[in-house]
NUZA-714306 format. One record per atom (N, C-alpha, C, CB): atom name; residue in one letter; y, z, x. Coordinates in steps of 0.001 Angstrom, whole numbers, plus 500000, padded with zeros to 6 digits. Glycine has a CB too. Layout:
// NUZA-714306
{CA A {Y Z X}};
...
// end
This chain:
// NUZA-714306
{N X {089509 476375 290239}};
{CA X {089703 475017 289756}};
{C X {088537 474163 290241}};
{CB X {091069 474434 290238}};
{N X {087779 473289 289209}};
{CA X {086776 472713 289598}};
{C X {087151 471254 289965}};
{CB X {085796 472876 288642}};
{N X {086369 470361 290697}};
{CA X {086956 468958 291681}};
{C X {087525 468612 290232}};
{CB X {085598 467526 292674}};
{N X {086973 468034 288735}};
{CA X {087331 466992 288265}};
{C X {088624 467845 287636}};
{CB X {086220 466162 287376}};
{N X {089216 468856 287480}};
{CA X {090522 469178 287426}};
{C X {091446 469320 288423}};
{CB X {090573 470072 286921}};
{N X {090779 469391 289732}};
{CA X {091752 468792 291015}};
{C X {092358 467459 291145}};
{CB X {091026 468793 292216}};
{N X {091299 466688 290802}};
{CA X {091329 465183 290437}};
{C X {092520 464737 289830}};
{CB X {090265 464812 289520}};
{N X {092380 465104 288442}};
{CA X {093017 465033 287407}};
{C X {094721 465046 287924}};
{CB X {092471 466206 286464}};
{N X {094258 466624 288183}};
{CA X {095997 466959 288905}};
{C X {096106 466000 289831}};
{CB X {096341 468560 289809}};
{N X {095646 465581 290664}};
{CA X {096206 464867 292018}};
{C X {096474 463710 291261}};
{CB X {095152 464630 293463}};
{N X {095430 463273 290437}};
{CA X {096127 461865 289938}};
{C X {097373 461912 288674}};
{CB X {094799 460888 289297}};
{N X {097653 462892 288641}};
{CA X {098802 463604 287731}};
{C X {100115 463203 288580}};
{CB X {098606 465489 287568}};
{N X {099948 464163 289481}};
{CA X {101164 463721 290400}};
{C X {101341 462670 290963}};
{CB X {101341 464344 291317}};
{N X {100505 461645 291655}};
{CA X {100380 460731 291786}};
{C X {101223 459244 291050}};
{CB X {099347 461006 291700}};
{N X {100390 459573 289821}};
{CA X {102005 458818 288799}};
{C X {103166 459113 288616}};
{CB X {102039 458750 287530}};
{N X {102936 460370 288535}};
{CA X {104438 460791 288444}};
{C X {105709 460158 289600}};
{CB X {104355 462451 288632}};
{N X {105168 460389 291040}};
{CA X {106021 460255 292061}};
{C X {105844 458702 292224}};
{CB X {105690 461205 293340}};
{N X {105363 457626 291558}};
{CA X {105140 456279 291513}};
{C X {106097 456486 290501}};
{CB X {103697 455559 291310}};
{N X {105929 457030 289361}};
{CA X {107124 456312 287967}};
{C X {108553 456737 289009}};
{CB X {107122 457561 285718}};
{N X {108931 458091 289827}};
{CA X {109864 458197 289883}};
{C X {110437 457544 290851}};
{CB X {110003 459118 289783}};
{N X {109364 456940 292180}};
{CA X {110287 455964 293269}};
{C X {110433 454743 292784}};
{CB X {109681 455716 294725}};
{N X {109448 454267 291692}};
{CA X {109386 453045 290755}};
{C X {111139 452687 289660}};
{CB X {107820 453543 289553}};
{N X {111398 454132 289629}};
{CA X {112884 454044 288448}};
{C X {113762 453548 289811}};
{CB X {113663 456046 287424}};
{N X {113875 454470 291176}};
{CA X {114749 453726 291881}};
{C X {115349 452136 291875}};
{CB X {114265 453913 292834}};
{N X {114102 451242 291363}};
{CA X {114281 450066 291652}};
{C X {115226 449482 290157}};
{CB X {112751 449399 292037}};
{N X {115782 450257 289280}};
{CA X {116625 449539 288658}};
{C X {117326 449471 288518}};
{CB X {116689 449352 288120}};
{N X {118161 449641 289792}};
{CA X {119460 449482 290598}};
{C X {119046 448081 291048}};
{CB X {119805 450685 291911}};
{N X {120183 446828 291136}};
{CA X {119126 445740 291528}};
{C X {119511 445703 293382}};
{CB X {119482 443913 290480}};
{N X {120208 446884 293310}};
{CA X {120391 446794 295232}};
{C X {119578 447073 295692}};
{CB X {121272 447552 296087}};
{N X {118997 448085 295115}};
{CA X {117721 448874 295551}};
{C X {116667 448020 295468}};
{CB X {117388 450113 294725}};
{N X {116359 447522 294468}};
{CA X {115492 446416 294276}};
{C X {115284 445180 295166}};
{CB X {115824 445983 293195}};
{N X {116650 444625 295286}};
{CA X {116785 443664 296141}};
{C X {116312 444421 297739}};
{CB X {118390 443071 295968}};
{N X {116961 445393 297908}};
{CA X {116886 446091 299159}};
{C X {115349 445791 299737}};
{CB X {117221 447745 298919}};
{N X {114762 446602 298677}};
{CA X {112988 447158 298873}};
{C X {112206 445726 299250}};
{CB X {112116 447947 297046}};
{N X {112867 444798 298290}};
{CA X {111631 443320 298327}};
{C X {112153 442716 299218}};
{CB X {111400 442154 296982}};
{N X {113110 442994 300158}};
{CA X {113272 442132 301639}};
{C X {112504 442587 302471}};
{CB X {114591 442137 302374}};
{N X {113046 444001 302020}};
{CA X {111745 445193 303484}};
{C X {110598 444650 303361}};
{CB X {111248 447235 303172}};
{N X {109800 444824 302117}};
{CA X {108578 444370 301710}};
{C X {108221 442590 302130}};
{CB X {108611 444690 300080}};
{N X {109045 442106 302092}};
{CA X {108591 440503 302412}};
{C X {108768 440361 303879}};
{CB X {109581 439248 301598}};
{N X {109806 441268 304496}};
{CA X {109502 440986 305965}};
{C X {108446 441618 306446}};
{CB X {110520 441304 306825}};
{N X {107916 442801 305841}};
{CA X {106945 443418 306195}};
{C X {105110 442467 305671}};
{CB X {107378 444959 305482}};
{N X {105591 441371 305202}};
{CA X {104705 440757 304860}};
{C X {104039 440099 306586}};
{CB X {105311 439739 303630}};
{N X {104858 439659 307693}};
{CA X {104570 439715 308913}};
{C X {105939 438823 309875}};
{CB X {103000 439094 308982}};
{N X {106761 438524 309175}};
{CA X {107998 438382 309677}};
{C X {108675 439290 311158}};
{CB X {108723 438681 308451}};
{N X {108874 440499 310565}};
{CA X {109241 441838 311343}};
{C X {108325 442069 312394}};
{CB X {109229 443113 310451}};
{N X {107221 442195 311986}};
{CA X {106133 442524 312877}};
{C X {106113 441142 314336}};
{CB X {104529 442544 311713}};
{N X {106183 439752 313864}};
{CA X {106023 438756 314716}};
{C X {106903 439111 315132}};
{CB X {105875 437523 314499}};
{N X {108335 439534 315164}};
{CA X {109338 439561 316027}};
{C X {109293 440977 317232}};
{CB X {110625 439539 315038}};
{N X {108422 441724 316280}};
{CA X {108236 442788 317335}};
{C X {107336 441790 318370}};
{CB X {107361 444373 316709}};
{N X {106330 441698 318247}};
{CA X {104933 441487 319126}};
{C X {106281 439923 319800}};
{CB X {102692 440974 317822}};
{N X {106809 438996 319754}};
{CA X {107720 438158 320042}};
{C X {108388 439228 321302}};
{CB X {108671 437660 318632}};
{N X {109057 439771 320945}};
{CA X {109671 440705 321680}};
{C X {108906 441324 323400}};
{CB X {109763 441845 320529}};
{N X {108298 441972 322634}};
{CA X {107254 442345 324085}};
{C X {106904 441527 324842}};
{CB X {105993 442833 323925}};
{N X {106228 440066 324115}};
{CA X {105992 438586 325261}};
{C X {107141 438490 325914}};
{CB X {105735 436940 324554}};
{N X {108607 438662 325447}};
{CA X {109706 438357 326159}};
{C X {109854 439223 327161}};
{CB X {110787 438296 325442}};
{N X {109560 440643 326998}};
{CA X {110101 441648 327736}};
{C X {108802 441825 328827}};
{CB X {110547 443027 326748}};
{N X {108082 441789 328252}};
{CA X {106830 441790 329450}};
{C X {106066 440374 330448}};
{CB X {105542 442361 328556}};
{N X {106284 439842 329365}};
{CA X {105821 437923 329657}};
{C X {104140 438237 329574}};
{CB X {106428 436971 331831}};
{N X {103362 437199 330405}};
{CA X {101529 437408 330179}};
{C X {100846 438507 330527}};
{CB X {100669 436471 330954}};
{N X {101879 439132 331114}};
{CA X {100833 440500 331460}};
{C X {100537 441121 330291}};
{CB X {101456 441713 332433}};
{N X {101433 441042 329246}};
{CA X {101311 441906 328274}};
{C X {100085 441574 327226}};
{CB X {102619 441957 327647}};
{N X {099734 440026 327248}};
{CA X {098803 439422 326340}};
{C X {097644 440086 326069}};
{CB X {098453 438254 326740}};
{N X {096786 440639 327303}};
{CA X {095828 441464 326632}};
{C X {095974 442573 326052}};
{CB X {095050 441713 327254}};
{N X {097256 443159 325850}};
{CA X {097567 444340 325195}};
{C X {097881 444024 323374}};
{CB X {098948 444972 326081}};
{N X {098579 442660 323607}};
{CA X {098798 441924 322109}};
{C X {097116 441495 321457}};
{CB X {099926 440186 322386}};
{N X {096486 441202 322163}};
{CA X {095298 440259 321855}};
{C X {094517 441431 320990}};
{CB X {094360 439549 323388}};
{N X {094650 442681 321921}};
{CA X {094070 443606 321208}};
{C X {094609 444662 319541}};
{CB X {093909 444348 322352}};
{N X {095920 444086 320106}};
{CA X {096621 444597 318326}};
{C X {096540 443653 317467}};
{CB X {098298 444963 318141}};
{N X {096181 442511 318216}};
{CA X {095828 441406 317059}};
{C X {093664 441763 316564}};
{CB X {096238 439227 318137}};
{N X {093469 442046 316985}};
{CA X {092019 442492 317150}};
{C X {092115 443466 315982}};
{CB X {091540 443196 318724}};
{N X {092852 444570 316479}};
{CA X {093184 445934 315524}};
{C X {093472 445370 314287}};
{CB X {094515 446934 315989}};
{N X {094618 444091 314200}};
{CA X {095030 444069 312775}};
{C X {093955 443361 311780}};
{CB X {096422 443308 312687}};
{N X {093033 442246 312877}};
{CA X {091905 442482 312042}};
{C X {090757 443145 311210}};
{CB X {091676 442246 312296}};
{N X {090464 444477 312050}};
{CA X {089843 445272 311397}};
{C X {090262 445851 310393}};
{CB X {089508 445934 311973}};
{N X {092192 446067 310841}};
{CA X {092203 446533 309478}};
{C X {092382 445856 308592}};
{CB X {092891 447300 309236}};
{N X {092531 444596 308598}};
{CA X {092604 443794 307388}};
{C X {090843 443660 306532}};
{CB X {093292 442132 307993}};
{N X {089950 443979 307525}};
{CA X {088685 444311 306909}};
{C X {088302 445046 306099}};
{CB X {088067 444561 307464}};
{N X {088864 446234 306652}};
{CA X {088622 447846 305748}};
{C X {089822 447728 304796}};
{CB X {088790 449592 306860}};
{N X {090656 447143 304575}};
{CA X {091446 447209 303595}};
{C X {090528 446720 302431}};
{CB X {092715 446452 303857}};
{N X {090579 445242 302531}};
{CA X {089808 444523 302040}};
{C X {088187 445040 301190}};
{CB X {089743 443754 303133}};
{N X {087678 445390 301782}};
{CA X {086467 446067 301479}};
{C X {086795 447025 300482}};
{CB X {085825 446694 302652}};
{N X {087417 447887 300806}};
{CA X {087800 449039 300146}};
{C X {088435 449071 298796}};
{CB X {088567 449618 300921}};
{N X {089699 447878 298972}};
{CA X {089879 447105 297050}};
{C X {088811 446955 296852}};
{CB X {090637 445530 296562}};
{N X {088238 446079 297508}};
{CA X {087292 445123 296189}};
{C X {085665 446110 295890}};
{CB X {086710 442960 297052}};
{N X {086196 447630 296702}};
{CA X {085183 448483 296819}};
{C X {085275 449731 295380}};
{CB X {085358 449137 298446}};
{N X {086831 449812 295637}};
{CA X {087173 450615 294262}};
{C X {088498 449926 292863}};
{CB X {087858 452225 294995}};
{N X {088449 448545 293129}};
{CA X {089246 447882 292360}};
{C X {090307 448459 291203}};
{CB X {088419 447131 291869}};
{N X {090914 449331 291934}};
{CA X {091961 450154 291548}};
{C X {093239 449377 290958}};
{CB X {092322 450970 292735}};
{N X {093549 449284 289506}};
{CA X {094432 448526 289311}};
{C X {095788 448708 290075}};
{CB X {094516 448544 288095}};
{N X {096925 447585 289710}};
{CA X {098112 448040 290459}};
{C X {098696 449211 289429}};
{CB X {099254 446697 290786}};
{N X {099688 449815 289843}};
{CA X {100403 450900 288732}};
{C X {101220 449741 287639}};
{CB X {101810 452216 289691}};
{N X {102009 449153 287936}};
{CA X {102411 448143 286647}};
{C X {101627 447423 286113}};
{CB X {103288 447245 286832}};
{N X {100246 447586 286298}};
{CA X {099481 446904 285280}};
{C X {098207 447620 284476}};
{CB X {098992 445732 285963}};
{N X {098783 449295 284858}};
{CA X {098388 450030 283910}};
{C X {099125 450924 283074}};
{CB X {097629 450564 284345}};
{N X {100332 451323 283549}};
{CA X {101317 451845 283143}};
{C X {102997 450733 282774}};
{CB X {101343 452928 284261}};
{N X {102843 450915 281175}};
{CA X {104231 450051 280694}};
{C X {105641 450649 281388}};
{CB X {104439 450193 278851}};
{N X {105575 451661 282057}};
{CA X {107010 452167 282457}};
{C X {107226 451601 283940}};
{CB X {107139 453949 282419}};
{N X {106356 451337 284718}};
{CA X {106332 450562 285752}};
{C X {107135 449230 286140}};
{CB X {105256 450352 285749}};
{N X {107722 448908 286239}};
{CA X {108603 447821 287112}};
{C X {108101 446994 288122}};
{CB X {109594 448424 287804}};
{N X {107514 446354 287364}};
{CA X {106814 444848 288646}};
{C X {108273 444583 289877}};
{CB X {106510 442543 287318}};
{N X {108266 444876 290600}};
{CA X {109966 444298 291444}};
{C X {109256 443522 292553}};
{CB X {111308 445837 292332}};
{N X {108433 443162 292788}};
{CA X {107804 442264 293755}};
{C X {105980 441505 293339}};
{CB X {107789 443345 295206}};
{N X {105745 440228 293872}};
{CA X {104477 439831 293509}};
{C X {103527 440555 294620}};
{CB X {104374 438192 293456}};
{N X {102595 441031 293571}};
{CA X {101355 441386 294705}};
{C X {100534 440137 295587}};
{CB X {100086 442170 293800}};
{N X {100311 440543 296771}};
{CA X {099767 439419 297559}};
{C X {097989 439781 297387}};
{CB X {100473 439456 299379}};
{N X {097451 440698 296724}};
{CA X {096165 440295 295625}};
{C X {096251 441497 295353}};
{CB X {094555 439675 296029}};
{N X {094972 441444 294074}};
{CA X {094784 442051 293015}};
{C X {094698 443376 292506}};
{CB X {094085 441681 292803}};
{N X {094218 444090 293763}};
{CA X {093790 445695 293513}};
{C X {094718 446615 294528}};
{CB X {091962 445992 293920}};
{N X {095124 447634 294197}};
{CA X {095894 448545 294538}};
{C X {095602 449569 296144}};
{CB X {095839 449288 293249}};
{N X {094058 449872 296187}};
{CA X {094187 450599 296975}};
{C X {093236 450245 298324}};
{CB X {094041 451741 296317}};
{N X {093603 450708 299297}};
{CA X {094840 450862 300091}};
{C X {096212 450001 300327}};
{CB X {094382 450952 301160}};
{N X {096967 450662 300434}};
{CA X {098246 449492 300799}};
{C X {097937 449558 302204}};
{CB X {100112 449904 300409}};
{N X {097502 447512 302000}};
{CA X {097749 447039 303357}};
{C X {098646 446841 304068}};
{CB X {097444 446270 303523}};
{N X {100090 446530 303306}};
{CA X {101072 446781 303801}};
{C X {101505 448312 304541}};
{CB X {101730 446395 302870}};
{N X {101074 448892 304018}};
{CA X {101452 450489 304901}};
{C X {100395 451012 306107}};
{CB X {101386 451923 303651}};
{N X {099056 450429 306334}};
{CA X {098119 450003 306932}};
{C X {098674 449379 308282}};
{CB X {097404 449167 306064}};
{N X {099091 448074 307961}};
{CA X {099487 447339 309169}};
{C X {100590 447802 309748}};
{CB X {099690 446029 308964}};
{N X {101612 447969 309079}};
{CA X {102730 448629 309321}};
{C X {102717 450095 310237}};
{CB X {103227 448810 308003}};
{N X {101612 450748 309728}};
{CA X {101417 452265 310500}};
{C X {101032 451639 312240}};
{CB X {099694 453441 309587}};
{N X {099845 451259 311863}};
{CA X {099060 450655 312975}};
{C X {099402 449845 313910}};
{CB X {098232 450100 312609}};
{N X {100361 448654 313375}};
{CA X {101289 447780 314698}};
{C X {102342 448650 314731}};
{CB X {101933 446019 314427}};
{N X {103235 449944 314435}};
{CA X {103887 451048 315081}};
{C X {103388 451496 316510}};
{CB X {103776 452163 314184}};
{N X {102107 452101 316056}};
{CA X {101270 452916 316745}};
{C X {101205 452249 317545}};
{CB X {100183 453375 316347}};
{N X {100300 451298 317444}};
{CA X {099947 450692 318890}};
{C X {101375 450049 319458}};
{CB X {098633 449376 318769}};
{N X {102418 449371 319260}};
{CA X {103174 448470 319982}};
{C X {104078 449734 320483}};
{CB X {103909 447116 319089}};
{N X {104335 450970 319671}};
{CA X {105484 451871 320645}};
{C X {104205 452954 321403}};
{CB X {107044 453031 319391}};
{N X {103050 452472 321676}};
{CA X {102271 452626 322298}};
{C X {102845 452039 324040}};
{CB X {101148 452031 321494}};
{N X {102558 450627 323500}};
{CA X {102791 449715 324695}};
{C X {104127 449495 325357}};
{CB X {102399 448476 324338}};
{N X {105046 449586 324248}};
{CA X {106464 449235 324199}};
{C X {107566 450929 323324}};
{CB X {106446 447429 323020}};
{N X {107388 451668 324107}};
{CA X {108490 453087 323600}};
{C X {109673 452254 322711}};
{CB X {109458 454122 325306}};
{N X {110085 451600 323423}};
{CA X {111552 451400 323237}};
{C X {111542 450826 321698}};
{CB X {112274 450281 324456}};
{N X {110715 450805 321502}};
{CA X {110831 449509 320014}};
{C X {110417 450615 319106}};
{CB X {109476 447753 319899}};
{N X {109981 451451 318993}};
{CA X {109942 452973 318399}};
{C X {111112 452914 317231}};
{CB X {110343 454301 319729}};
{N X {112014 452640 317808}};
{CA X {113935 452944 317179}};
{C X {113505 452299 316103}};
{CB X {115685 452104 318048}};
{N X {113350 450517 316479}};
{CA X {113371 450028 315143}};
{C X {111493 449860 314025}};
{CB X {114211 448365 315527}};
{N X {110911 450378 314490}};
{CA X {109974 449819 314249}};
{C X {109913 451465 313038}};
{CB X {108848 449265 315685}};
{N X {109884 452732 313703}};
{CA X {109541 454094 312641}};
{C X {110008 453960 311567}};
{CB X {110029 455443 312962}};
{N X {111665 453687 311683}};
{CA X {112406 453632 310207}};
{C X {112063 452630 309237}};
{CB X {113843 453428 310338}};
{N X {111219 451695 310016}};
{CA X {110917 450667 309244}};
{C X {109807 450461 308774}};
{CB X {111157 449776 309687}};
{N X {108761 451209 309247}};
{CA X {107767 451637 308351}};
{C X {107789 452544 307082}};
{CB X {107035 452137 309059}};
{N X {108171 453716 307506}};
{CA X {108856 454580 306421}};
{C X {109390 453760 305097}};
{CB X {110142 455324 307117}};
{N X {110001 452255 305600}};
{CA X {110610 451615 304165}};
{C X {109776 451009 303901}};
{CB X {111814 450789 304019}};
{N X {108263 450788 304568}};
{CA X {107623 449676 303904}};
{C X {106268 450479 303032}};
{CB X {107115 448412 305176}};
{N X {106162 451821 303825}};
{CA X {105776 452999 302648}};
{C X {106157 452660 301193}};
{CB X {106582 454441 302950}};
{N X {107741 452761 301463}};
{CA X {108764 453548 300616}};
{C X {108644 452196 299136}};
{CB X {110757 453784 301688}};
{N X {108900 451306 299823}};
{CA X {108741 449695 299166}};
{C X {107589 449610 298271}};
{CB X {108467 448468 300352}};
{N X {106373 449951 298655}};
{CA X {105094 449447 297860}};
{C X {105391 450249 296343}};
{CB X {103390 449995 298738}};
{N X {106005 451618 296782}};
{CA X {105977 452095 295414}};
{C X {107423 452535 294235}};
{CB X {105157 453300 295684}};
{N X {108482 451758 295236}};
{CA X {109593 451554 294247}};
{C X {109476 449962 293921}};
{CB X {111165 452021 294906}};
{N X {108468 449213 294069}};
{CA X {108196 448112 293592}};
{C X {107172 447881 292903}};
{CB X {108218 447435 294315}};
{N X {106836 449352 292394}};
{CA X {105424 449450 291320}};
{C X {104207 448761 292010}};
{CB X {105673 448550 289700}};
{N X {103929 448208 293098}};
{CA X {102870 447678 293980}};
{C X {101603 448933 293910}};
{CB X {103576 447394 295685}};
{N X {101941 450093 294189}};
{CA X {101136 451014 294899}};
{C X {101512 452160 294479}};
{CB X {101174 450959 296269}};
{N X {100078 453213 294126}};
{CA X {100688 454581 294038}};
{C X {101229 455137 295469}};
{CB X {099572 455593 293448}};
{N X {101572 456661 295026}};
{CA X {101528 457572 296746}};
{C X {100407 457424 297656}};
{CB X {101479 459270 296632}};
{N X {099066 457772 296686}};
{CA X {098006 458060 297479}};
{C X {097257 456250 298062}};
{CB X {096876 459188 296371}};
{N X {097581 455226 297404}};
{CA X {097568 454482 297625}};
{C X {098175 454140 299444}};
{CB X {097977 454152 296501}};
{N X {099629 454423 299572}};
{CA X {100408 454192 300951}};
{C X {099940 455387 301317}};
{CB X {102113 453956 301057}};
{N X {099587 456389 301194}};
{CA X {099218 457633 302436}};
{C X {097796 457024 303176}};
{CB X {098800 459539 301580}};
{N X {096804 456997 301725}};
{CA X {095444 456452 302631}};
{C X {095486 454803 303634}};
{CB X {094096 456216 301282}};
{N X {096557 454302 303369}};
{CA X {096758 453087 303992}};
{C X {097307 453228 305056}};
{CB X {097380 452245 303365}};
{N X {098257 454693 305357}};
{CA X {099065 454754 306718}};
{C X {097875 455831 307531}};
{CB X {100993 455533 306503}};
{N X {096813 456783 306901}};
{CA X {095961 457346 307509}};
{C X {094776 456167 307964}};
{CB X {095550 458497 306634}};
{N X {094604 454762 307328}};
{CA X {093592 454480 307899}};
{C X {094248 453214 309278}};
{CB X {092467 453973 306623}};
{N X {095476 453347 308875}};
{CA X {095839 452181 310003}};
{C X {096682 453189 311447}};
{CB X {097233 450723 309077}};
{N X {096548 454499 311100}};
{CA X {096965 455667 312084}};
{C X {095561 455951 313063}};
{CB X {097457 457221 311089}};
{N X {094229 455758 312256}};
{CA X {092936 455815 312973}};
{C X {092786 454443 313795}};
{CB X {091683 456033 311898}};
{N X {092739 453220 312671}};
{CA X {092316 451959 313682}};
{C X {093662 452144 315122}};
{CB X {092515 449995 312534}};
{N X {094807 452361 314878}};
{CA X {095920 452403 316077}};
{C X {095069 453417 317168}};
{CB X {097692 453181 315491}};
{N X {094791 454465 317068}};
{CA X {093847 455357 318197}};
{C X {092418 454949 318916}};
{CB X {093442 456630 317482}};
{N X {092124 454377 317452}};
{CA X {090834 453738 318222}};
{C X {091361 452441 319423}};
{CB X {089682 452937 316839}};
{N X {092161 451999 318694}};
{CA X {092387 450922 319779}};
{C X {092763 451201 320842}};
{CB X {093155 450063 319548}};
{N X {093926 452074 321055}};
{CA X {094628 453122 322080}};
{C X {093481 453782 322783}};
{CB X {095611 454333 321312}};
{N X {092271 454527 322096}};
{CA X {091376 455222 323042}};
{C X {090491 454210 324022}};
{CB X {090392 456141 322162}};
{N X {090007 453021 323239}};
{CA X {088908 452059 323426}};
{C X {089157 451283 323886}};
{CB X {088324 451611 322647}};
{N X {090416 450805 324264}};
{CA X {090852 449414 324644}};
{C X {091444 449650 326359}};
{CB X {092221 448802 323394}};
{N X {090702 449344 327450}};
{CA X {090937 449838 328639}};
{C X {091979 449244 329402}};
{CB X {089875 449821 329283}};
{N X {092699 447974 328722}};
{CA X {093791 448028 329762}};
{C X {095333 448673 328909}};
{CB X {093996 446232 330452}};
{N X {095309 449064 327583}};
{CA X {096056 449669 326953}};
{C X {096143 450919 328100}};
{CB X {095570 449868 325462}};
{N X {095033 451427 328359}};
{CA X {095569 453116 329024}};
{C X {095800 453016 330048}};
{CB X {094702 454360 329106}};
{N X {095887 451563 330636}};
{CA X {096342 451749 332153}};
{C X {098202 451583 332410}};
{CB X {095421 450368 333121}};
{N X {098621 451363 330951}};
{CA X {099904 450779 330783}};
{C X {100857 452314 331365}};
{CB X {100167 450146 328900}};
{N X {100766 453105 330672}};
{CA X {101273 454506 330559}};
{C X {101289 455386 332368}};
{CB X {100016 455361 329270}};
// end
């Protein structure tokens, strides 16, 4: 099999498993369900995590936050770059079987930043904080799960978004020297 029929296939399946977590959403529970996950995951959830740790740790913890706030910048960089690098439409606005169930917060599809930040403030905060692990895994998993039963995002869209916010989380974890003194 040569790349541009690998291609092909990958972007074969690709829609496919977008049309089929995309049909989930016309249940309107499901629907409703997904676009809460998705709007708290807009940074709601997340402030209450990083909220949390100031409580449980108080200022010691600040340079450990300062630096996931650091992290979430970069990745809001490389996200960024990277749309407006391969301006990948969304799936409901190339495909009529698609189900808009939430507004995109901009224009181009790939990477989901939402699955990006979401991977990455995991990583690093049950880095710093184990205990918040419980709620924080399952709740990424839905904000995966969200981008593409809300026609937002293909698969490969949320995989490359949770692989590049799984790297910025390590880099920060390797590079950031009072992170490794926590452990």
């Amino acid at each position: 099999m040569n790349f541009q029929n690998a291609k092909i296939k990958i972007l074969d399946l690709d829609l496919k498993w977008c049309v089929y977590l995309n049909h989930l959403s016309q249940s309107q529970r499901v629907a409703l369900f997904f676009k809460t996950i998705s709007r708290l995951g807009d940074g709601p959830f997340w402030y209450a995590m990083l909220l949390s740790v100031w409580i449980k740790q108080g200022l010691a913890y600040g340079l450990q936050i300062l630096y996931l706030l650091v992290a979430g910048s970069v990745g809001t960089v490389i996200y960024k770059f990277l749309k407006h690098q391969t301006t990948r439409p969304r799936p409901y606005q190339v495909h009529q079987v698609i189900i808009l169930g939430d507004r995109p917060l901009d224009h181009f599809s790939f990477p989901s930043g939402h699955t990006l930040h979401a991977v990455m403030v995991t990583i690093t905060l049950g880095y710093i904080q184990p205990f918040l692990l419980t709620l924080m895994l399952p709740f990424t998993i839905l904000i995966g799960l969200s981008r593409m039963v809300l026609g937002l995002h293909y698969p490969s869209d949320v995989v490359v978004g949770a692989m590049i916010g799984a790297s910025v989380a390590s880099g920060i974890i390797l590079f950031a020297p009072s992170l490794n003194i926590i452990l």
